[in-house]
N, C-alpha and C positions, 0 to 999 in steps of 0.2 A: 752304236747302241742299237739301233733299228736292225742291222746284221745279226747281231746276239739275242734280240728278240726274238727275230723267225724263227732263229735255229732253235731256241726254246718249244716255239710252240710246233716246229716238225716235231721234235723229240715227244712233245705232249701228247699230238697227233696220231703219232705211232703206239704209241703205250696205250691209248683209249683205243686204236682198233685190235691193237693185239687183243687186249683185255677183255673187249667185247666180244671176239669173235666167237667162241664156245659159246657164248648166249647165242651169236648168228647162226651158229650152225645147229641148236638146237629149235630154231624157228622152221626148219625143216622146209619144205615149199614153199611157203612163206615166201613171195618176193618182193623187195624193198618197194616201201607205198602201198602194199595192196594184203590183206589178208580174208580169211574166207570161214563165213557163219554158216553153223550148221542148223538146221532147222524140224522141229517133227520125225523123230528117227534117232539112230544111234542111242537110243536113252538120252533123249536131251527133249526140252520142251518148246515152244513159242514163244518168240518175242516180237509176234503182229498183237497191232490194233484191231478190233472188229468193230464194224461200224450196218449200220441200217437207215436207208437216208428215206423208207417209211416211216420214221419214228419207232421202230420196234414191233408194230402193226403186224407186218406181213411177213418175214424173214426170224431167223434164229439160227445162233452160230453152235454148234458141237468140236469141241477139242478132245482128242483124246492120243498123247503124241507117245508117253513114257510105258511102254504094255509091260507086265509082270512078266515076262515068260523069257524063258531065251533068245528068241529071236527080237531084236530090237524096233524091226519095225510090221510085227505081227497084230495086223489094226489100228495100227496109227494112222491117223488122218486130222487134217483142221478142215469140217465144212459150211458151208451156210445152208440151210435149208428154208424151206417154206413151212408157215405156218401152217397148223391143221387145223380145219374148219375154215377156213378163210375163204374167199371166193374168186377174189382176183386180187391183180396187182395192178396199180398203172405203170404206163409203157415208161421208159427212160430210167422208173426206180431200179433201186439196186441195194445187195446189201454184200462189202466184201473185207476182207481180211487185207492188213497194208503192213509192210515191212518198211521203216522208216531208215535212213543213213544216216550216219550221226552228220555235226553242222563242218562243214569245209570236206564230206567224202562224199562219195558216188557210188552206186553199182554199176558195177561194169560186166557182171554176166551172172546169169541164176542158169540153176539145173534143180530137177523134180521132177514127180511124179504125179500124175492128176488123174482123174475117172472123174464119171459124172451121171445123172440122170435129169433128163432135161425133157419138160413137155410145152406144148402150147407158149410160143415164143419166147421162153425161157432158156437165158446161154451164159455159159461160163465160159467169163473173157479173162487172159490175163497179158498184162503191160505192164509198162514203164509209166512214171510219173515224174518229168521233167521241173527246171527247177521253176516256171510258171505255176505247175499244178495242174498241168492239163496233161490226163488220161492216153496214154497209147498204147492199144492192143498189140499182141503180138503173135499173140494164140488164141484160139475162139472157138465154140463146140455148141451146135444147137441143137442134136440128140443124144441119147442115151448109149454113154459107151459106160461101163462098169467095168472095163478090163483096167487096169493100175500101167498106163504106158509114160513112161519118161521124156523130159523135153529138156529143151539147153537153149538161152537165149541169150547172145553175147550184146552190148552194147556201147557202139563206137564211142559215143559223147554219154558218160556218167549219166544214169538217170537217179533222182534224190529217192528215191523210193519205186516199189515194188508192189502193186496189185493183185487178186483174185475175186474178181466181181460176180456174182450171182445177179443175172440183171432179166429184166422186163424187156425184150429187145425190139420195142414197136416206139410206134409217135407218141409224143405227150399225150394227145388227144387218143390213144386207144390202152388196150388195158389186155392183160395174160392170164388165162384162167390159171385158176390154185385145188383145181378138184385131185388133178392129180397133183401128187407132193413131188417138187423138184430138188437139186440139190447138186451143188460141184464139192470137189475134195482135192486138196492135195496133202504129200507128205516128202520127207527127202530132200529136203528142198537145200542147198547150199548154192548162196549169196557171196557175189565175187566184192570185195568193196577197196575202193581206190583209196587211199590218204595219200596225198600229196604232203601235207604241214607236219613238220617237224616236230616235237614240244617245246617246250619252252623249259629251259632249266636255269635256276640260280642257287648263289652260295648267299645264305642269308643271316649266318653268323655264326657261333661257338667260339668254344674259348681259342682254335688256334688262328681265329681272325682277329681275336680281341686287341692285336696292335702289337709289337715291342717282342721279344723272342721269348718261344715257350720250350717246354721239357714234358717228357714224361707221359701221361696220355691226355689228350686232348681232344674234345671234339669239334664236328665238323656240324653244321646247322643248314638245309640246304630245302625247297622245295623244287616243285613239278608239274608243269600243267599241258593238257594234252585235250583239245573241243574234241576232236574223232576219235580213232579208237580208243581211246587214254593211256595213263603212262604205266607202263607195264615192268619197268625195270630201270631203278636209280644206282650209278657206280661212282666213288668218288677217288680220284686217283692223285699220287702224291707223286710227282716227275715222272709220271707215264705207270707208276706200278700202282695197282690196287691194293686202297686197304680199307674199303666198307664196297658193299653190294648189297641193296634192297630189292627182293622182288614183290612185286606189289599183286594185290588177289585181283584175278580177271576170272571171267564167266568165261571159260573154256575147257575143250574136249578133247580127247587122243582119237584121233581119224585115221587110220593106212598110215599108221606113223606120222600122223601132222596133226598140230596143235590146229582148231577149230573155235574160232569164237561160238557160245550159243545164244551170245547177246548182237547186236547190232554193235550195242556200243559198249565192248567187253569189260574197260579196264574204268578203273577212277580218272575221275579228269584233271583233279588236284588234288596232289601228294605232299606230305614233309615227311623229315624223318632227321637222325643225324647219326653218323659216325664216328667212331672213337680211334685216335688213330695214334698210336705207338711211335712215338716219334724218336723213341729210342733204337730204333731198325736205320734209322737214318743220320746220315753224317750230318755235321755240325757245321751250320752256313745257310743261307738263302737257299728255298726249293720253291715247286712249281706245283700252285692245288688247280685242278681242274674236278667238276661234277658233272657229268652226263644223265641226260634221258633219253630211254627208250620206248617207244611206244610199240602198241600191237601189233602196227603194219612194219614193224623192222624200222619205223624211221628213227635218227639219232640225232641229237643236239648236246652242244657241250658248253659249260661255260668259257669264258675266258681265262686265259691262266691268270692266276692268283699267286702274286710271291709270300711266304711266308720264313718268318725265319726260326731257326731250330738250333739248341744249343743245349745237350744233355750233359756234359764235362765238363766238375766243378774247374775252377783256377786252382794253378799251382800255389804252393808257398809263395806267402811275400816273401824279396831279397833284400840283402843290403839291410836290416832292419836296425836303429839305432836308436836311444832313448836319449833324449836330449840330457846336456851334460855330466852324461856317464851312467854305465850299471852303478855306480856305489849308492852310498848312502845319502839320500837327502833329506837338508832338513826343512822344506816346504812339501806341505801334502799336494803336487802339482806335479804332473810327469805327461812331456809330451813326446811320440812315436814318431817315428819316422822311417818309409822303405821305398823299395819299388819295386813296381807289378809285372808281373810276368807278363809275357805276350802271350794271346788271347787267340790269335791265327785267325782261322774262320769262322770263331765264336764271338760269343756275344760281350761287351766292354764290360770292366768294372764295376760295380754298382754301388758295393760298399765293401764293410769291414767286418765280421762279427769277432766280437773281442770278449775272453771270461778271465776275471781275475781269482785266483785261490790261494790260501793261506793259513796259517797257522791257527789251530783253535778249531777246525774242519769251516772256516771262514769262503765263501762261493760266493760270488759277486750273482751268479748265472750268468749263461749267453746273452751280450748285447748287441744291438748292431748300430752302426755309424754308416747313413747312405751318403750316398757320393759317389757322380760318376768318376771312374779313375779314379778314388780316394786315395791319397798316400800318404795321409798321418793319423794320428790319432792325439789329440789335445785334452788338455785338462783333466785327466783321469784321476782320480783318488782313492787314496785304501783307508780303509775303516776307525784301524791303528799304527802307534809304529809299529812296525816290525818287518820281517822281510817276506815277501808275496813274490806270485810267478803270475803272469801276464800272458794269453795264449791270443795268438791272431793268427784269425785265417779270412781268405776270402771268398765274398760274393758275387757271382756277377748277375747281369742285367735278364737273363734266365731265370733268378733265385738256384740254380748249382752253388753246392758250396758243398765244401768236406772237413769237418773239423780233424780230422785224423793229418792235412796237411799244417797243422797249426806252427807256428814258430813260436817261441817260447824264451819271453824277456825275464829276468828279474827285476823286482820294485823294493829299492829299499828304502823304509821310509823311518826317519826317528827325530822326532821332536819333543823328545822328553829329555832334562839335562841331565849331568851323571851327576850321582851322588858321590858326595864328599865331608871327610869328618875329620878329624885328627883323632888318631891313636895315641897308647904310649909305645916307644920306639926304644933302640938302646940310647945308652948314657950319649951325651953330645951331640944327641942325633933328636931333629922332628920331623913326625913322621903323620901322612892322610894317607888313608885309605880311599880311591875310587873306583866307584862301580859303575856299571853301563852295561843293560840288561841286550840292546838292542846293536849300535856300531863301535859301542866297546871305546875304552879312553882311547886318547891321542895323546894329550899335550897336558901340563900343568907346571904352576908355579907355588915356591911359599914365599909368605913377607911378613914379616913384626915391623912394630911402634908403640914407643913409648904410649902409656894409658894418655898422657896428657901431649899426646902430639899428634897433629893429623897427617903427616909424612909418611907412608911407608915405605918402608926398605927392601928389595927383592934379595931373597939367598940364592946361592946358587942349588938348583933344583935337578934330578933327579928321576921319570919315569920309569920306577921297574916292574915286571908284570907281576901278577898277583897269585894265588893259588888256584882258584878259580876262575872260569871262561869271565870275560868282562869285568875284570878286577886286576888293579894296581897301586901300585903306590907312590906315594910323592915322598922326597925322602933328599934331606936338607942337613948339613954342618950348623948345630948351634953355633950362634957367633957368642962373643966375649960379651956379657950384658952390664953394665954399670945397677947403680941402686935404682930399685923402683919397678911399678909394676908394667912386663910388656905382654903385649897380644899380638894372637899371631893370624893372620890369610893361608888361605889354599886357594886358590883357582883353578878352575880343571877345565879341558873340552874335551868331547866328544869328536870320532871320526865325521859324526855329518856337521858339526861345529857349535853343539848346543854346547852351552858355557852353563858353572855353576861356580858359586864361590861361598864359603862359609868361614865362621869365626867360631866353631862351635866343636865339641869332640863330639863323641858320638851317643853319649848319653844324655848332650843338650848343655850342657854345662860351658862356659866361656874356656878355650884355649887362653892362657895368660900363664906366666912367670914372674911370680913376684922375688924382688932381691930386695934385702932388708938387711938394713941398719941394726946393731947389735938390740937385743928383747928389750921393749918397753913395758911398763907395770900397765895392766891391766882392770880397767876403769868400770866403771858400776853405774849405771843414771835410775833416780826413780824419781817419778812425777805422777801427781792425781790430780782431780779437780776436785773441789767443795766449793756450795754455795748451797741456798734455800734451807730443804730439810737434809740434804745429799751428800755426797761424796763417790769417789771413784772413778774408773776409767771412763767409764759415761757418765753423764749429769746433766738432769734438763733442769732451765730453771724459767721461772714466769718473765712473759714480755719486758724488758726494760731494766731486769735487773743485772748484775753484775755478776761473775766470779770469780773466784782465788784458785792458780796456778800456784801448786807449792812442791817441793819434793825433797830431794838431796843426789849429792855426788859425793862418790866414793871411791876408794882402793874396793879390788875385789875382797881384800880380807877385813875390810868393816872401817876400817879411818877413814874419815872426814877430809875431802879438798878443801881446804878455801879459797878465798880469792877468786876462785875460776871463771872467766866468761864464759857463760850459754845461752845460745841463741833459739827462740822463743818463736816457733813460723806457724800464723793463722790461716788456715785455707777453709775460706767463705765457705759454705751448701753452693750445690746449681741454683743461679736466679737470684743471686742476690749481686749487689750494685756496686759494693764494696768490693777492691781489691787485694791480694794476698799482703798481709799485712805479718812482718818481721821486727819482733824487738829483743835487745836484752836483758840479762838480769845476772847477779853476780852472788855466787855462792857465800854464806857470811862463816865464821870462824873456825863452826865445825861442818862444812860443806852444806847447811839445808840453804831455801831459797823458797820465795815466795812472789809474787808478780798476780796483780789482781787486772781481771780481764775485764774491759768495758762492755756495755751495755751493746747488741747487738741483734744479729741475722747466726742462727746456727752455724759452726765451722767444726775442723777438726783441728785440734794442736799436736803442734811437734816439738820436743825439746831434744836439744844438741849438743854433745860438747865437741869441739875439733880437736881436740888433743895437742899435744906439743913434743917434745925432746925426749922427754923422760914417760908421759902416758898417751897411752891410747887414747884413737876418739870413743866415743859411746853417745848410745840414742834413744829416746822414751817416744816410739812412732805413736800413732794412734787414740790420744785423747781426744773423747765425742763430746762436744759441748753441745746441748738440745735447747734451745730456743720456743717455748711456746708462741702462739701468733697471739697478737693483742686483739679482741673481740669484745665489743658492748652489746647489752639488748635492754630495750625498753620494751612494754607490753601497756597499752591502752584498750579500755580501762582494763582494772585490774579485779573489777566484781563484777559481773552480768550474770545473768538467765541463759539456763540449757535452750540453744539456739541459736546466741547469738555471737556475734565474731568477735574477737583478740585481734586487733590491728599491733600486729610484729615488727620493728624497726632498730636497725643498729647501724656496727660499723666496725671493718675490718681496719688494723694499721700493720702498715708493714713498712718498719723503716728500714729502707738501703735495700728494698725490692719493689720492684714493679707485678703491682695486681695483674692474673692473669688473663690474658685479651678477650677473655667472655666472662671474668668477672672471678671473683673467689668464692668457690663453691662453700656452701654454711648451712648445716644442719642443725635443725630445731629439736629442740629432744625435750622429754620431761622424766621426771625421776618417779622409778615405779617402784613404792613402798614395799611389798609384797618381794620382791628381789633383793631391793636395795640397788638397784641399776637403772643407768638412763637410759633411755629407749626413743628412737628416732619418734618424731613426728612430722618431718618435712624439711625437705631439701630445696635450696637457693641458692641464688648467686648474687651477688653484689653490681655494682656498677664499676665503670672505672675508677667513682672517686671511693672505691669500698665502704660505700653505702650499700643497704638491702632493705627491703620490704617483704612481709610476706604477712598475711592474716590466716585465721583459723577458726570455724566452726566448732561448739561444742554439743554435739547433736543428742548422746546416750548419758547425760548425766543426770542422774537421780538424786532426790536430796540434797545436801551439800557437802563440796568436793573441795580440796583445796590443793591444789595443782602446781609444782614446783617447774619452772621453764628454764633453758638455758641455751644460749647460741653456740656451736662451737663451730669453729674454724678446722675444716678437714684436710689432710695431705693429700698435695697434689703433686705431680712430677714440677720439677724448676719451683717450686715454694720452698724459700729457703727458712721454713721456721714448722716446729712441729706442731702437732694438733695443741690448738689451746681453745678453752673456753669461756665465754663471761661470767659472772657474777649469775647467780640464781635470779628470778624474779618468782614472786608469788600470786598466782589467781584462784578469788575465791568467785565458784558455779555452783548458783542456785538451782534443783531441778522441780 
């Protein structure tokens, strides 16, 4: 592992010198660690301090380094000069211009150009400034020379800065006359400067460090820092080759073909930036990120390699791909997938699945996706309706690659609806069902009869043949030899996914049955009414408690009279009443009439019946309504008062052979309004369980006197097996 390592980081190593070298070789003289500031001249200006350690008193600086004119250094100069008007200086003062190195560099040699006018122990000194702070000449002038002559001072051990001092050059204790004006200058000046220190470079994130394999373009997040010259140029390389390069803005000059700081400290000291880097130029597998920095003096630093991983190539089709038991028809909405994944080589593993199902109707599930590293199924899936659908899978891997264009493509067939089935008529000796099956089409069916009064059936031998129509057949059966009497017939059918269906019906709803009969019987006549109260006819209510007469006759259809005959007489109660279905006879007298008086009761409905015999048919009078009023009293206390004051109301519901309903029986108070001739509500109540009620009444608007007709009735309620009845009037006279 450690073997594999080096050899990565030679190969890293390599690609970053290759890569940088065009930048090396554009630093031109430039030698590794050391670069060189141009100063005053060339069209470039100062980057000295000027300082006066009179406090400003005595001395004053003139810069003039950038001249308008062609010649670049035609009057340029930076000097100190002496105050005018002043009288003297004292000895030691000084006022001078400093070239500072930035922090971890040195100067290692200056050249320039100086002149000077110098009187009365006034001298232009110039040195080094060591990393103490303490002052060393190296050139010194205590008269007046005005000629522009050049000087060169190389310096074995880095000095941290650079002087030109305008100085007072006696003892503390004596002083330098200022009558005449003095004054040093120099211009030209280029500063040799040492950097030893590398910068400092790191990768400090983007998306293709974010972890786990990327695609596509990604960047690269990275900073740069540099105390001395600063960082002049960031590269970020992907297995030795470049694919970002930032050059960063430094304060420099083109000198005789060489790049020149005009700052001390040219460049930025901290930089970021980030790169975008194409990761699609590269094969598919682990690589190698490195980011370098360069700084001003040529020096390099690089990060450590960085492995990343890179994977632009969706997966192939799933193989093998199989839907759990079988393409066909199924009859649960439930379909689970199954395949296996391609190999992946030097890409990235499986991630998931995305899967769309479509279908009939322009039915689009849309793209969905199922993650999972190595997924290789897919469960539970469902479709909308039955019918048949197509299923696309493709996959995704751990990249997000994916290509819907390699989809595989299942069918889903789904049908859980059962087929329809009816009976036809067919030819002679022959029964015959039609089935239909919009979706997996019939498979299988059978028919069978039995007897009306047998619960047996009998299977025929049966028959599918196909129909004229996609999803249509028939069932199709040898009548057998039938004895007397009525039979019905089965169809049972399935379906290919195995939905079943079974009916007894033909197709316009009607029962399948054959009836076989006994030579013609006379055909029978029944008529029955009710009477009782003031009433008669098919409905008839009559008051709580009282009784009615069932009467009617039996007949030939052509008008003779049965006698003799039993008919059977069947009471069925209202809903809620207590009583149950109650069956009696009665027997037709000479010339067929009949009569049968009904007891006292709860509302029902009557049926009268004859069942026939040998020689007549049966015959039936369905539907007589017998109406039952509910039995209700009311008393009214008192019965005479004054506009204002209350009717205390009290009765009582009966209801034999039903139970009062569980919040009582509801009871409307009414009075009868002359002017109409109608009762008219005045208040509604309810009873207790023992169908008792209470209820009172203000009479507020009554003028004169009034005489006021009251009456309680009992209202229909659902399960109240008796119709609306009411009591007996009462009478109140209201004085107003």
């Amino acid at each position: 592992m450690s073997g594999t390592r080096f050899a990565v980081g030679r190969i890293v190593a390599m690609g970053v010198l290759l890569a940088l070298s065009v930048l090396l070789l554009a630093a031109a003289k430039a030698s590794a660690g050391r670069y060189s500031v141009s100063e005053c001249g060339w069209y470039v200006g100062s980057d000295a301090s000027w300082a006066d350690t009179t406090g400003g008193a005595k001395f004053r600086p003139d810069a003039f380094c950038v001249p308008p004119g062609p010649d670049p250094f035609d009057g340029a100069h930076l000097k100190s000069l002496t105050r005018d008007g002043q009288q003297t200086v004292s000895g030691t003062r000084f006022a001078r211009w400093r070239w500072t190195a930035p922090p971890g560099t040195g100067i290692t040699l200056i050249r320039g150009s100086w002149w000077h006018a110098l009187h009365d122990g006034i001298e232009q000194r110039l040195g080094g400034v060591g990393a103490d702070g303490g002052f060393s000449p190296f050139l010194a002038a205590a008269t007046t020379d005005a000629t522009v002559r050049e000087f060169v001072k190389g310096f074995p051990t880095p000095v941290a800065a650079f002087e030109d001092r305008l100085l007072c050059a006696r003892g503390e204790d004596k002083w330098c006359s200022l009558d005449q004006s003095s004054w040093s200058a120099l211009r030209a000046l280029t500063l040799t400067v040492e950097d030893p220190t590398p910068p400092g470079a790191w990768i400090v994130g983007g998306d293709l460090l974010a972890g786990g394999w990327r695609r596509g373009s990604q960047s690269v997040a990275f900073t740069a820092s540099d105390a001395g010259s600063g960082v002049r140029l960031g590269e970020t390389l992907l297995d030795g080759a470049r694919i970002g390069v930032t050059q960063y803005p430094c304060a420099r000059t083109l000198v005789g073909g060489e790049w020149r700081a005009t700052q001390m400290q040219p460049c930025l000291t901290t930089v970021s930036g980030a790169h975008v880097v194409t990761t699609t130029s590269f094969s598919d597998g682990p690589h190698s990120l490195v980011h370098c920095a360069l700084d001003f003096a040529a020096n390099l630093a690089c990060t450590s390699p960085q492995t990343v991983l890179i994977d632009n190539t969706p997966p192939a089709h799933p193989k093998a791909v199989v839907v759990a038991d079988g393409e066909g028809w199924h009859r649960l909405d439930d379909f689970d997938l199954a395949w296996q994944n391609p190999s992946q080589g030097a890409g990235s593993p499986i991630a998931g699945a995305s899967w769309r199902i479509v279908g009939a109707g322009g039915y689009d599930s849309g793209v969905r996706f199922a993650a999972g590293r190595d997924r290789r199924s897919l469960l539970d899936l469902t479709v909308p309706a039955a019918g048949s659908y197509s299923l696309q899978v493709w996959l995704r891997d751990e990249a997000g690659n994916e290509d819907p264009s390699s989809a595989v493509t299942v069918p889903l067939r789904f049908d859980d609806v059962p087929p329809s089935v009816a009976f036809v008529d067919g030819p002679d000796g022959q029964i015959w069902a039609d089935v239909a099956d919009a979706h997996s089409g019939p498979a299988s069916g059978s028919l069978f009869y039995r007897r009306l009064d047998s619960s047996q059936w009998s299977e025929l031998p049966t028959k599918l043949t196909p129909g004229d129509a996609a999803g249509s057949g028939h069932l199709v059966a040898q009548l057998p030899e039938l004895g007397y009497g009525t039979y019905v017939f089965r169809a049972d059918a399935a379906d290919v996914a195995g939905n079943s269906a079974s009916t007894t019906l033909r197709a316009d709803g009607t029962q399948m049955s054959i009836r076989r009969l006994p030579p013609t019987k006379a055909k029978t006549r029944l008529f029955a009414r009710l009477r009782g109260g003031h009433g008669h006819g098919d409905v008839l209510t009559v008051p709580f408690g009282a009784p009615a007469l069932l009467s009617g006759s039996l007949t030939r259809v052509e008008g003779a009279g049965l006698a003799h005959r039993e008919l059977r007489v069947v009471s069925h109660p209202s809903h809620g009443a207590l009583v149950r279905i109650g069956a009696r006879t009665v027997r037709t007298g000479e010339r067929g009439g009949f009569e049968l008086r009904l007891p006292p009761g709860p509302s029902r409905r009557v049926t009268v019946t004859f069942a026939g015999d040998e020689a007549l048919d049966p015959a039936r009078r369905p539907g007589l309504e017998l109406r039952v009023r509910s039995g209700i009293s009311l008393r009214a206390t008192p019965q005479s008062l004054q506009t204002g004051e209350v009717v205390q109301l009290s009765g009582k519901v009966t209801g034999r052979a039903a139970p009062l309903p569980r919040r009582g029986k509801l009871v409307a108070i009414q009075y009868f309004e002359q002017a109409s001739g109608r009762w008219r509500p005045v208040l509604v109540t309810r009873t207790d369980h023992h169908g008792r009620f209470r209820a009172h009444y203000r009479f507020r608007y009554v003028s004169g006197e009034a005489t006021i007709r009251l009456r309680a009735t009992a209202l229909a309620e659902e399960r109240w097996p008796y119709a609306p009845g009411s009591s007996a009037p009462v009478t109140i006279q209201v004085r107003g």
